[in-house]
C-alpha positions in Angstrom: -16.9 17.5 10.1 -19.0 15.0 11.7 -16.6 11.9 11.4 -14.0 11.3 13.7 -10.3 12.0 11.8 -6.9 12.6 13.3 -5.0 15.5 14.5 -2.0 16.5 12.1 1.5 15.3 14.7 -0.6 13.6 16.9 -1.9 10.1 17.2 -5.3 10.7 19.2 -8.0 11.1 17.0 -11.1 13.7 18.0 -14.0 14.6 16.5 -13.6 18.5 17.3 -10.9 19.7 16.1 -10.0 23.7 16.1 -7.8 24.4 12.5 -9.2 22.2 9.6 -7.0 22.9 6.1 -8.5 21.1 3.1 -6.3 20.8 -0.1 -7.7 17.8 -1.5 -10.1 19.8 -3.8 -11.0 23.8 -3.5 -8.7 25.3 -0.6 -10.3 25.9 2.2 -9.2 26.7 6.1 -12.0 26.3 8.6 -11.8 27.1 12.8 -14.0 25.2 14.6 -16.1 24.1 11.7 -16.6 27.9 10.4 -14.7 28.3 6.9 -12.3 31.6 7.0 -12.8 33.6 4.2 -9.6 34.0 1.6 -8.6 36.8 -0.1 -9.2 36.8 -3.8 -5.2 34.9 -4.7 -4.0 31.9 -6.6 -0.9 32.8 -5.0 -2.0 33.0 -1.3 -3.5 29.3 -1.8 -0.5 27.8 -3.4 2.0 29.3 -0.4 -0.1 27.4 2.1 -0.2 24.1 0.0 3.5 24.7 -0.3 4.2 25.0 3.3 2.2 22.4 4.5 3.5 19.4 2.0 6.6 20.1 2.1 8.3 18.1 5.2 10.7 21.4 6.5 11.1 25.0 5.9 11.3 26.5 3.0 14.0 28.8 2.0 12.5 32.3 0.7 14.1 32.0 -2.5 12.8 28.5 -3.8 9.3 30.3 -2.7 10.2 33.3 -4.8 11.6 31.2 -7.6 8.0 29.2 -7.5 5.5 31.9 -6.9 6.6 34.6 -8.4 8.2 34.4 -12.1 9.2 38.3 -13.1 7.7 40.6 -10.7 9.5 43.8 -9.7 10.1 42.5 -5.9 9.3 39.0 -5.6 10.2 39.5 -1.9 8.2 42.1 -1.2 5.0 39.7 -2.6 5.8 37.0 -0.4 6.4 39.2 2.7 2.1 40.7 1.3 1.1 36.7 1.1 2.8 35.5 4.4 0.7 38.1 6.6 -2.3 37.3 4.3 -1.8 33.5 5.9 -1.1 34.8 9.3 -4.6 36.6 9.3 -5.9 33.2 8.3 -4.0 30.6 10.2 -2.3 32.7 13.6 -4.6 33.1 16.6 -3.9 35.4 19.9 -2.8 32.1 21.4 -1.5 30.8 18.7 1.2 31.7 16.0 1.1 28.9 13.4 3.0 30.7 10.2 6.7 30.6 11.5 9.5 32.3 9.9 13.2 32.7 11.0 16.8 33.9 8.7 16.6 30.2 7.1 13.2 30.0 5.9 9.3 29.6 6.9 7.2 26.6 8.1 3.8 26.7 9.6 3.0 24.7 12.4 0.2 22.4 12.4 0.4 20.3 15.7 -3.6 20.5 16.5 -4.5 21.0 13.2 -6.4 18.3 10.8 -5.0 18.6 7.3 -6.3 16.4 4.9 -3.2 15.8 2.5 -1.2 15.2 5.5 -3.6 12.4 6.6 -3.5 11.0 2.8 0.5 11.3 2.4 0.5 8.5 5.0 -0.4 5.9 2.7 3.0 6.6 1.0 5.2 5.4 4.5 2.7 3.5 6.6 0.3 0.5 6.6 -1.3 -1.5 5.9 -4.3 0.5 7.2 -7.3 -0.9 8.5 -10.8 -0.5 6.3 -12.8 1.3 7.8 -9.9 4.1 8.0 -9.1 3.5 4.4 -12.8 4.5 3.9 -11.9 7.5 6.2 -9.0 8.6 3.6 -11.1 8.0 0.6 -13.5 10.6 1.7 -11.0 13.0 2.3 -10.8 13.6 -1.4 -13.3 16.6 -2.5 -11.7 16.5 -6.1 -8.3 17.2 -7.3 -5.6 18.7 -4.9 -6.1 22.6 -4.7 -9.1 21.9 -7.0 -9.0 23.5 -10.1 -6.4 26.1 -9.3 -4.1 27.1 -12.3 -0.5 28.9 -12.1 0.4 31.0 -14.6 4.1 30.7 -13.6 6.0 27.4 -14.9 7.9 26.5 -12.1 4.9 26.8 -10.4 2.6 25.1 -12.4 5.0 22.0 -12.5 4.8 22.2 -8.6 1.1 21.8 -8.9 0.7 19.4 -11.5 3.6 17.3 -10.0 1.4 17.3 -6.6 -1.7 16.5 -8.2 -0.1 13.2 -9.7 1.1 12.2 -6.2 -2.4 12.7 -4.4 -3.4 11.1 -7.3 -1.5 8.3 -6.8 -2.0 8.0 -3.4 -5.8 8.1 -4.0 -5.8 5.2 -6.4 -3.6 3.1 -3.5 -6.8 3.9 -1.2 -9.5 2.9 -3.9 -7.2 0.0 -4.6 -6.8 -1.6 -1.4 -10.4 -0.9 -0.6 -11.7 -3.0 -3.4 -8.9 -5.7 -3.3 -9.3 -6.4 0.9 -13.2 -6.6 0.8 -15.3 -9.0 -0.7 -17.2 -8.6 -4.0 -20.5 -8.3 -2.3 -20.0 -5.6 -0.4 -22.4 -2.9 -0.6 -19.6 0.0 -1.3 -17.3 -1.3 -3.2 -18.6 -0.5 -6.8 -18.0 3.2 -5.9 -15.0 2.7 -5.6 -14.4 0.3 -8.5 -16.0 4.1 -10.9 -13.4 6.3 -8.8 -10.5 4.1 -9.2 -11.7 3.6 -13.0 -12.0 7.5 -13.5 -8.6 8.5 -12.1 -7.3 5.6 -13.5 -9.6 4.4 -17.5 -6.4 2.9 -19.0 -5.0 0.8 -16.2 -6.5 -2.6 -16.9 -6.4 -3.9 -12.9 -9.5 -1.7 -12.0 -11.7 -3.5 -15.2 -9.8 -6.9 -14.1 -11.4 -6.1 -10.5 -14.9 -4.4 -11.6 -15.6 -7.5 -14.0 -14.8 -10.2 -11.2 -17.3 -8.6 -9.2 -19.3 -8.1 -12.2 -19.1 -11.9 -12.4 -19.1 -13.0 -9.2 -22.4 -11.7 -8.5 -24.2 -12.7 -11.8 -24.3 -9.6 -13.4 -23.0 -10.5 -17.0 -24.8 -8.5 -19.2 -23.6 -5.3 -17.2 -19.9 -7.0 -17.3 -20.5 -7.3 -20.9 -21.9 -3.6 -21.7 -18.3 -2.2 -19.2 -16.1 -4.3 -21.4 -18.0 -2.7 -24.7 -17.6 0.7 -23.8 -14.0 0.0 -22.5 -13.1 -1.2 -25.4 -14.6 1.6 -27.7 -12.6 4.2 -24.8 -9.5 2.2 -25.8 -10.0 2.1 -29.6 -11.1 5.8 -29.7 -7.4 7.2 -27.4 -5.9 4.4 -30.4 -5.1 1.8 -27.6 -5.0 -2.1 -28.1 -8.1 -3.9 -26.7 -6.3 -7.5 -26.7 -5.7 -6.7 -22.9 -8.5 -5.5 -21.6 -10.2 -8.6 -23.6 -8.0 -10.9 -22.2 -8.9 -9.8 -18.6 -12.7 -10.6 -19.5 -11.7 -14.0 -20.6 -9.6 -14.6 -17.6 -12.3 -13.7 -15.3 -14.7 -16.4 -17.0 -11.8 -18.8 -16.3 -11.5 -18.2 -12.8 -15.1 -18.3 -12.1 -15.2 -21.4 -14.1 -18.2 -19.4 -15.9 -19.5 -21.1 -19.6 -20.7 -18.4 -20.6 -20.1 -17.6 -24.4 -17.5 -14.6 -25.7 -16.8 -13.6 -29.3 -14.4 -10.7 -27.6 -11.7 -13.1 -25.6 -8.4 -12.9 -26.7 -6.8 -15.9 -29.1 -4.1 -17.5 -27.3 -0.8 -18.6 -29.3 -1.1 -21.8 -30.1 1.3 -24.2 -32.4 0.6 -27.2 -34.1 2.1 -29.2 -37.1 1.0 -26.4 -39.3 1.4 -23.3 -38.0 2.3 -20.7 -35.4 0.5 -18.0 -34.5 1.9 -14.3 -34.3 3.1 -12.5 -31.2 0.3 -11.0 -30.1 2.2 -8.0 -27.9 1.5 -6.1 -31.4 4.3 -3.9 -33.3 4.7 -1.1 -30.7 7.4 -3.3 -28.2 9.8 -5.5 -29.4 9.8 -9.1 -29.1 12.4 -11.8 -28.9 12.5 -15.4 -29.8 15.3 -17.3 -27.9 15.7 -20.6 -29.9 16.7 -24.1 -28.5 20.3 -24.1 -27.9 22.1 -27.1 -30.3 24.9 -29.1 -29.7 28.0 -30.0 -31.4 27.8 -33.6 -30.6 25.0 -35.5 -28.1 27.5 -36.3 -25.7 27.6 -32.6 -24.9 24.4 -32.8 -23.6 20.8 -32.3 -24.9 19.5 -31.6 -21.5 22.2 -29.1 -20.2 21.4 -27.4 -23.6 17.8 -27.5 -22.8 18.3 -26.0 -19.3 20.3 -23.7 -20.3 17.5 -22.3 -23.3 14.7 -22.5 -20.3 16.8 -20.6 -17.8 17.9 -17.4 -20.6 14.2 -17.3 -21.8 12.9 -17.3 -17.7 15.0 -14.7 -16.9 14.6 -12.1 -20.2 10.6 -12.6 -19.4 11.8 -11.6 -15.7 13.1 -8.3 -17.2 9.8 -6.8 -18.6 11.4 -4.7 -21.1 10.1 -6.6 -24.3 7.8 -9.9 -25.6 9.7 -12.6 -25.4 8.2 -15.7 -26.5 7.2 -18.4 -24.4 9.3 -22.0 -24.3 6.7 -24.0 -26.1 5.7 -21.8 -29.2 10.0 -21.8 -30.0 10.6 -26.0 -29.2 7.6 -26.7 -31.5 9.5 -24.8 -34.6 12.6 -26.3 -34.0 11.0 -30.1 -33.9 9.9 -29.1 -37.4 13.1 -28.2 -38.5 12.4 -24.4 -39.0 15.1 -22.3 -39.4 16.1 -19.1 -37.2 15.1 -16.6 -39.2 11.7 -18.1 -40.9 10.9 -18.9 -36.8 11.0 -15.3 -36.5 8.9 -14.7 -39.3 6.2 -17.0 -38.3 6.2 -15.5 -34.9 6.1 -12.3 -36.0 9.1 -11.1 -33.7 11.9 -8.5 -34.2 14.5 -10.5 -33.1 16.1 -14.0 -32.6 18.8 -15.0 -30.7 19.5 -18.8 -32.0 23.1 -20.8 -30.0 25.0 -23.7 -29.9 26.8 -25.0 -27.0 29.7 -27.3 -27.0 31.0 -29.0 -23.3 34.9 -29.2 -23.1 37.2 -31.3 -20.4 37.0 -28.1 -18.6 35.4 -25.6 -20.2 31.1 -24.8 -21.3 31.1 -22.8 -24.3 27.9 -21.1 -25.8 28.8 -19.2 -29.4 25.2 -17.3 -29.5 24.2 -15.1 -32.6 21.3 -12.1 -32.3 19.2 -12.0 -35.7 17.4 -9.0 -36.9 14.3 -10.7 -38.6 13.4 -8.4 -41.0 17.1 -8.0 -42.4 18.1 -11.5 -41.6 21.4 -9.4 -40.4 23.0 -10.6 -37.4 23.4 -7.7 -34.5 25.6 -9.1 -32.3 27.1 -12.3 -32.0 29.7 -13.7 -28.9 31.6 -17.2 -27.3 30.8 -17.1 -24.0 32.6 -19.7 -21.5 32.9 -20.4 -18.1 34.6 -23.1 -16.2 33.0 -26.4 -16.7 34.1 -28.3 -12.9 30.7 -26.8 -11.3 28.3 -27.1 -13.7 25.5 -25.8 -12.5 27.6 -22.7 -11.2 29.0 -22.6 -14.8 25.2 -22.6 -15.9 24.6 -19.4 -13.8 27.2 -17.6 -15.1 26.4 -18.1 -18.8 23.2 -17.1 -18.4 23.7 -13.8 -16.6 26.3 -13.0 -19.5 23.8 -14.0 -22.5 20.7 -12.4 -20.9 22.8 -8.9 -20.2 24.1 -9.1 -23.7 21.1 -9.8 -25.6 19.2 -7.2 -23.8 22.1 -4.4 -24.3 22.3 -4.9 -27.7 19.0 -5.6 -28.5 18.0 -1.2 -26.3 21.0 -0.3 -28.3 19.8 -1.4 -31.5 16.5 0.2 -31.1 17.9 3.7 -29.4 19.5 3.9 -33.1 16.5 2.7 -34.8 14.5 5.1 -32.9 17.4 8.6 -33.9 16.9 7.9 -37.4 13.3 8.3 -37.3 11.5 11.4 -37.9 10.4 12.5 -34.1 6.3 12.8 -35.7 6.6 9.4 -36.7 7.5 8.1 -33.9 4.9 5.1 -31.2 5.3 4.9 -27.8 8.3 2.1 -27.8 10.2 4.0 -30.4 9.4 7.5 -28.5 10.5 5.5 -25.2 14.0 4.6 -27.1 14.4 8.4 -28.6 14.0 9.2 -25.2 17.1 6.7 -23.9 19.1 7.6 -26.6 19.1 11.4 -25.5 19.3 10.8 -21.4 22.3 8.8 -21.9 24.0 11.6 -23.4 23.7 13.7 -19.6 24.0 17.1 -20.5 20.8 19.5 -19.5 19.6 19.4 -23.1 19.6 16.1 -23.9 18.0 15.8 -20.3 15.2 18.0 -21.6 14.8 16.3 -25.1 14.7 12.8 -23.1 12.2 14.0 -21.0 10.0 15.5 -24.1 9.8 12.3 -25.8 9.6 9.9 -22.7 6.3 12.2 -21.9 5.1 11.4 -25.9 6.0 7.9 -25.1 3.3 7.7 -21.9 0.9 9.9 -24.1 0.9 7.6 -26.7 0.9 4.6 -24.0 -0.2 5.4 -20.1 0.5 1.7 -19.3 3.9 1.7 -20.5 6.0 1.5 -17.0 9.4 1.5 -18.5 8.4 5.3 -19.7 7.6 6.2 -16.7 10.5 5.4 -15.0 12.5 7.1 -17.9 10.8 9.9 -17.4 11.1 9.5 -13.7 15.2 9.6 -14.2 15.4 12.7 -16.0 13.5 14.0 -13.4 15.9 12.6 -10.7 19.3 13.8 -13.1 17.5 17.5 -13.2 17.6 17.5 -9.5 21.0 15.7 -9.0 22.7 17.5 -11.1 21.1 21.0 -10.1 19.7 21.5 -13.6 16.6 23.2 -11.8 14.9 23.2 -8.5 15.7 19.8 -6.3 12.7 20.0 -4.6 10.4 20.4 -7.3 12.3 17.4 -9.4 12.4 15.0 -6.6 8.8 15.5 -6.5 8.0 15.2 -9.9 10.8 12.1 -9.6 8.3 10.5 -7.6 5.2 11.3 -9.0 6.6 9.1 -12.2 7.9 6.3 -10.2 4.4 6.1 -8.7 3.3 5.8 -12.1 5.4 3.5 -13.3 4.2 1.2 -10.4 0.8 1.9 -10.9 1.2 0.7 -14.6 3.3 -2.7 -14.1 4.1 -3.4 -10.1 5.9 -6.3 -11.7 8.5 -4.1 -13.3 11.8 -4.4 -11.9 12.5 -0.9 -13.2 9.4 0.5 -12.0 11.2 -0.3 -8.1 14.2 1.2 -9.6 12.4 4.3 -10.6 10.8 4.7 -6.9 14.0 3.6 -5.4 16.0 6.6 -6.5 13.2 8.8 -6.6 13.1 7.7 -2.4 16.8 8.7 -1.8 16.0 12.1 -3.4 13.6 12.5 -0.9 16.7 11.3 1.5 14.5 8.0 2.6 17.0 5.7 2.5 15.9 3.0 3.7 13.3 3.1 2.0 15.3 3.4 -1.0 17.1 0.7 -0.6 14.1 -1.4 -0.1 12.4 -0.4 -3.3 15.8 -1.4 -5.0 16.1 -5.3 -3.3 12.7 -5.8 -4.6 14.3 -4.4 -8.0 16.7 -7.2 -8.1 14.4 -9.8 -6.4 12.1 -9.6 -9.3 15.0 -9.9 -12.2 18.4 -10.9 -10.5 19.7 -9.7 -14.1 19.0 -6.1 -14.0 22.0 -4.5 -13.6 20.6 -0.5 -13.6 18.4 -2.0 -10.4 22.2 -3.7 -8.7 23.8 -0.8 -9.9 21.2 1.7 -7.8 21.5 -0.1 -5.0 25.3 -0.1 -5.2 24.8 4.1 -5.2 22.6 4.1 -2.1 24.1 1.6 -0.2 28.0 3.9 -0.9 27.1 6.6 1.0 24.2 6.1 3.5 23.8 2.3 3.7 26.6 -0.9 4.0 29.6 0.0 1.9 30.7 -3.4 1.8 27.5 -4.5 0.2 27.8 -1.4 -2.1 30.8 -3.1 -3.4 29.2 -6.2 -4.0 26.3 -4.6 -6.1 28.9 -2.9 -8.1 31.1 -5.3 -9.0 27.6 -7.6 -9.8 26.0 -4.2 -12.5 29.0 -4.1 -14.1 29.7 -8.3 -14.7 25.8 -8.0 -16.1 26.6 -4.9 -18.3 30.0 -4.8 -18.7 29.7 -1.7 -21.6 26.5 -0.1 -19.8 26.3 3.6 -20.7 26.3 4.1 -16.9 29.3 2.6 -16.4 30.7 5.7 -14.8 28.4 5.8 -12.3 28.9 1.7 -11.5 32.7 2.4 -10.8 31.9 5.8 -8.7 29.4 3.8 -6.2 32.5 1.6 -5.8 34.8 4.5 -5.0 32.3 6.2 -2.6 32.1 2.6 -0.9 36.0 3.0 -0.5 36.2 6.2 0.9 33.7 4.9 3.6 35.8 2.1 4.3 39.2 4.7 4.6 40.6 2.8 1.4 41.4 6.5 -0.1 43.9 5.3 -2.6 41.2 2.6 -4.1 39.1 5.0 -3.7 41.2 7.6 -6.1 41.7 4.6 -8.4 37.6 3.9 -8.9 36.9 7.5 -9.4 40.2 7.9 -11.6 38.3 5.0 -14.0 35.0 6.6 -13.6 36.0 9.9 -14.8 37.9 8.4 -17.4 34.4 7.3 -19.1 33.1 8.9 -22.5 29.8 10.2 -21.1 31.1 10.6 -17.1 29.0 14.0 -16.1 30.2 17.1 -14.0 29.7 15.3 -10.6 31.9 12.1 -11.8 34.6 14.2 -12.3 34.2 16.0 -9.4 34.5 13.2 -7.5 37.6 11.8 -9.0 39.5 15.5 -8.3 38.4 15.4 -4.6 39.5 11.4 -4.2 42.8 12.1 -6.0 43.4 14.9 -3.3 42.4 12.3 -1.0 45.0 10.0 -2.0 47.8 12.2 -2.1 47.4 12.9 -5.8 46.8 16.7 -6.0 48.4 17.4 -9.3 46.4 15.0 -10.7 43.1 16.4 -9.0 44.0 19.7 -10.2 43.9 18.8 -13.7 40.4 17.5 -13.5 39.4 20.3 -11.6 40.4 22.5 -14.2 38.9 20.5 -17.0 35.6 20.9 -14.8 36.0 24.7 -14.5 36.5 25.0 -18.2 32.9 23.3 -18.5 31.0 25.3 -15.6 33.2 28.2 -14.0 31.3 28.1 -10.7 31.2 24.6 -9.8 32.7 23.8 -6.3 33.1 21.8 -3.4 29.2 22.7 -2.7 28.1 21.6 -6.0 29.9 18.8 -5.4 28.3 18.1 -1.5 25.1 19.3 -2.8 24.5 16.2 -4.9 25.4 13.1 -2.7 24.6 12.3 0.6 27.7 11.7 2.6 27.7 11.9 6.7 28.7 15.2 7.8 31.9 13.5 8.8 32.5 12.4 5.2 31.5 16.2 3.9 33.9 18.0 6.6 36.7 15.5 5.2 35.7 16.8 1.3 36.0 20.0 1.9 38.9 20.4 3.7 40.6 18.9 0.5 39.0 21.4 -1.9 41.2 24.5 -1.5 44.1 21.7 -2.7 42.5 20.9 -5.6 41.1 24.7 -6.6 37.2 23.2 -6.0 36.6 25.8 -3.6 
C-alpha cells in the first residue's frame, strides 16, 4: 500500500486510497489498508471478479448461467451472494453494488483495482518504466489465485481470464526487459517471470542470453541453454530453435566463443543439399526456378517472377518454404523436381514454365507431392502482357493463393484419414480446419478439441492458436454458447497466437475479429491492416477486414477488400462470408437490390451457415423480393424453429438505423 497507484475512473494517482480490490492472485478487498473479511465462497469471489472485469452490467441470467450450474433457485443464490458483496463493498456513504431491471454493476470510481490498472496494457501505451514496474508488481500470482469452479461455464470464465492477465502480464515483463538496458540491476527478475509464465516461447531465452552475453557471463548462458534444452526434449519439443537463438546471440555480440550446440545452417554445394531443417511436424514447400519456352521470353522476368512467389509464400507463415538460393543451386545442376524435393527433404514442389506472348504472360505451374511424385494441382495462369510489371503482380497473387489452397486442402484430407491418436501438432492443426469449415456446433466443438491438442503438442504454433481463437469467435457469433464468455476466450487465443509468432499475419487476424467481438472496432480494423501489411496475399486477413469495415467502418473500402479475398481465393471455404461483407457494404450504401443479389450468392454456397441465410431472406425483402425471402426463411425454420430477426441482429453489428430498417422487414419474410 505504500506505493503510489491510480484510482480506478480517475486519472490522479494517490497514495491513500479508501476501497483496494485485488484479483491478481488470492481475492482480497481492503478499506483503508484494513483487509475485510470474506465469507467462506468460491462463488462470492467469482461474482466480484465478474462484475468488475466485465466493461457493463451484467444481465442476471448470464450470472446464473455462470455461477450456478443445477441448483434448485439459482436466483435466489445470487440475490444470498449480491448482499454478501454489499456487506463487503457498500458503505453508509456509499453504495458501490448497483442493481436495476437490466442487470448489476458495481461502481468503482475511488476505488484501486488491480486488474483494472493491468487491463490497460491491452488499449493504451506505450507506458513509461517506472509505471510498467508499477503493473508488474501488481501481480501476487495468478488471477483469483488458486480459486477452482466446479461449474463448467464457470471454470471456462476463469481459466479464459487467467490466460488474458496472463497475457497481459508477459506484455509488462516484455517491454520491461526489451526498453531497458542489459545491465540494469532488475531486469533478470523479470527475464525468470517472463520465462516461468512463458518456458516454451523462445524470445524470453533470445533476451535472457543477450544479457547473459552482453555482460560476460557465458558459462551461466551456457548452463540456461542446457537446462532449456533438456525442458524442451523432456515436453518432446525441438531444440534446433532455442539453439539457434544461442548461436545468433554470439553473432550479434561478434563473440568467438566456441559452441557444439548451434544450429547447422542449410548449405548447398556441388555435392549436396542439406534437409529442411523446420523438421516433419509443418510442411514445407520448394518453389523451383520458373523455365522458359524459348530465351527470348525472358530469363530474368522468369527469375523475378520465381523470387516474388517464394517472397510472398515465406510472407504467409503458414509453412517452410525454402529459401531462393538452396532451389537455384539444384536447378544449375540439373536436378529434377521431384529428386529436388527429396534432397530437401520437403513435402511439396511447385516447379513452372512461363511463356511471353504478343499480348499475353502465361505461367502453366504444376504442385508435386514428393513422396508420391503425384501432381496435386496443376493450372495456366495468364494475365495481360502490355504492363508487365502489373501483369507480374497479378500472376503472383493467383499462384501464391493457389498453391497455398491446395497445398491446406491437401493436408486437411491427409489429416481426416488419420487416426485422431496418431495425430502431431500440424496434422492436429489441419483435423482441426477440416472440422471448423464444416460450421455446424459440432464440428465447431471437434475443431476446437483438436486445435487445443494441436497447441498441447506445440505452444509456439500461432496458426493453432488463432484456429482455436475462431471457433471461439463462431461459438459466440453464432450463439452456440455464452457471447461473453467466447469473446473472452476469443481473445485470450488471439493473444496467444501473438505471443507465439507477432509476425503472423493470422495471428492479427485472430485478434482482429476477436476485437470486434468485444465491439472495438477500430481497433479491429487495425489489427486486420497489419494482417494484410504483413502478407498482402492473405485473403482470410482482406476478407476480415471486408466484414468489419460492412457494417461499422467504410463500406466502400469493405467492397474493395472483398472483391481482393475472393480474386486471392477464389474457391475459399469462406466464400459465403466474402460475398455477404459485400452485400452488408451495399445495404450501407442503399444499393438494396445489389445488396439482395450478394446475399442471394452467399446463401447459395455449400457450407453458407444460419446467419448467411438469414441475411439473404432479410435483403431479398429489402429488395422487393419477398417470395423469395420467404423461401429461405422457411428453409432456415426447418433447421432451427426459433431463429428470428433477433438472432439475426444479435450477431452483426449494424447502426441502430440499419437494425430498425431489418426489422421492420421481418414480419414480411416470417423472421419474426
Amino acid at each position: 500500500m505504500g506505493s503510489t497507484v491510480e484510482i480506478a475512473g480517475s486519472e490522479n494517482p494517490t497514495a491513500t486510497p479508501l476501497t483496494e480490490i485485488r484479483l491478481l492472485g488470492p481475492v482480497e478487498v481492503c478499506h483503508n489498508g484494513i483487509p475485510i473479511a470474506f465469507a467462506r465462497s468460491r462463488k462470492l469471489r467469482a461474482l466480484l471478479a465478474i462484475l468488475v472485469t466485465e466493461t457493463r452490467q451484467v444481465s442476471r441470467r448470464r450470472l446464473c448461467d455462470l455461477l450456478w450450474d443445477r441448483p434448485n433457485d439459482p436466483r435466489a443464490e445470487l440475490r444470498w451472494h449480491l448482499s454478501k458483496l454489499r456487506k463487503i463493498l457498500d458503505s453508509p456513504r456509499r453504495t458501490r453494488v448497483c442493481s436495476n431491471a437490466d442487470g448489476i454493476g458495481l461502481d468503482l470510481d475511488g476505488c484501486v483495482v488491480d486488474a483494472l490498472q493491468v487491463m490497460t496494457i491491452e488499449q493504451a501505451g506505450p507506458f513509461p518504466i517506472d509505471r510498467l514496474k508499477e503493473l508488474a508488481g501488481l501481480f501476487r500470482g495468478p488471477f483469483l489465485g488458486e480459486l477452482s469452479l466446479s461449474e463448467p461455464s464457470a471454470g471456462q470464465w476463469v481459466i479464459a481470464q487467467r490466460r488474458r492477465f496472463a497475457a497481459c502480464q508477459i506484455s509488462i515483463l516484455k517491454q520491461l526487459t526489451v526498453r531497458q538496458p542489459a545491465g540494469s540491476c532488475d531486469i533478470d527478475q523479470y527475464l525468470e517471470q517472463w520465462l516461468n509464465l512463458a518456458p516454451f516461447e523462445i524470445e524470453p531465452h533470445h533476451r535472457l542470453l543477450s544479457v547473459l552475453a552482453s555482460q560476460g557471463r557465458f558459462g551461466e548462458a551456457e548452463t540456461h541453454l542446457t537446462s532449456s534444452e533438456r525442458l524442451f526434449a523432456d515436453e518432446g519439443l525441438s531444440v534446433v530453435e532455442l539453439r539457434k537463438t544461442w548461436s545468433d546471440v554470439k553473432k550479434e555480440l561478434g563473440a568467438a566463443t566456441r559452441s557444439t550446440n548451434s544450429a547447422a545452417t542449410p548449405r548447398v554445394d556441388s555435392a549436396h543439399v542439406e534437409p529442411c531443417l523446420s523438421g516433419p511436424s509443418r510442411s514445407a514447400l520448394a518453389v523451383m526456378p520458373f523455365t522458359v519456352r524459348d530465351p527470348q521470353d525472358g530469363i530474368g522476368i522468369a527469375d523475378g517472377l520465381t523470387n516474388d512467389v517464394i517472397t510472398r509464400l515465406a510472407k504467409l507463415r503458414n509453412m517452410s518454404i525454402i529459401a531462393r538460393g538452396s532451389v537455384y543451386a539444384l536447378a544449375a545442376l540439373g536436378v529434377s523436381g521431384v529428386e529436388a524435393g527429396k534432397q530437401l527433404d520437403v513435402n511439396y514442389v511447385a516447379t513452372a514454365s512461363m511463356h511471353r506472348g504478343a499480348d499475353k504472360l502465361r505461367v502453366e505451374i504444376d504442385l508435386i507431392d514428393t513422396q508420391s511424385a503425384r501432381i496435386v494441382w496443376t493450372e495456366t495462369c495468364e494475365a495481360p502482357s502490355a504492363d508487365l510489371m502489373s501483369a507480374m503482380e497479378e500472376l503472383g497473387n493467383r499462384i501464391v493463393a493457389a498453391l497455398t489452397g491446395e497445398i491446406e486442402r491437401a493436408e486437411r484430407n491427409r489429416a481426416i484419414l488419420r487416426p485422431p491418436t496418431s495425430l502431431d501438432a500440424w496434422e492436429a492443426h489441419h483435423r482441426g480446419l477440416w472440422h471448423m469449415y464444416r460450421f455446424t456446433k459440432e464440428n465447431n466443438a471437434r475443431a476446437q478439441y483438436f486445435f487445443d491438442a494441436a497447441v498441447t503438442l506445440d505452444p509456439t504454433f500461432s496458426r493453432a492458436y488463432a484456429g482455436l481463437s475462431f471457433t471461439h469467435w463462431q461459438n459466440a457469433f453464432q450463439n452456440w454458447s455464452d457471447p461473453g464468455t467466447e469473446a473472452e476466450s476469443a481473445y485470450s487465443a488471439a493473444t496467444q497466437s501473438m505471443l507465439a509468432d507477432e509476425q503472423d499475419p493470422a495471428a492479427h487476424l485472430a485478434m482482429g475479429r476477436a476485437l470486434w467481438l468485444r465491439r472495438q472496432h477500430n481497433m479491429a480494423v487495425k489489427s486486420l491492416r497489419v494482417s494484410v501489411d504483413l502478407s498482402p496475399n492473405f485473403a482470410l486477413g482482406h476478407y476480415s477486414l471486408a466484414f468489419v469495415e460492412s457494417q461499422t467502418g467504410d463500406p466502400e473500402e469493405a467492397i474493395r477488400a472483398s472483391d481482393k479475398a475472393r480474386a486471392l481465393s477464389p474457391y475459399d471455404p469462406l466464400m459465403f462470408g466474402m460475398l455477404g461483407s459485400r452485400a452488408m457494404a451495399h445495404l450501407r450504401l442503399g444499393q438494396y437490390e445489389a445488396a439482395a443479389e450478394w446475399a442471394t450468392q452467399a446463401a447459395a454456397r455449400p457450407n453458407a451457415h444460419i446467419n448467411i441465410l438469414g441475411m439473404a431472406s432479410l435483403f431479398l425483402a429489402l429488395a422487393d423480393r419477398v417470395p423469395e425471402g420467404r423461401i429461405l426463411a422457411a428453409e432456415i425454420h426447418a433447421q432451427q424453429p426459433r431463429y428470428g430477426i433477433d438472432s439475426f441482429l444479435g450477431a452483426f453489428h449494424f447502426s441502430p438505423g440499419e437494425a430498425q430498417l431489418l426489422r421492420s422487414l421481418a414480419a414480411k419474410v416470417s423472421l419474426v
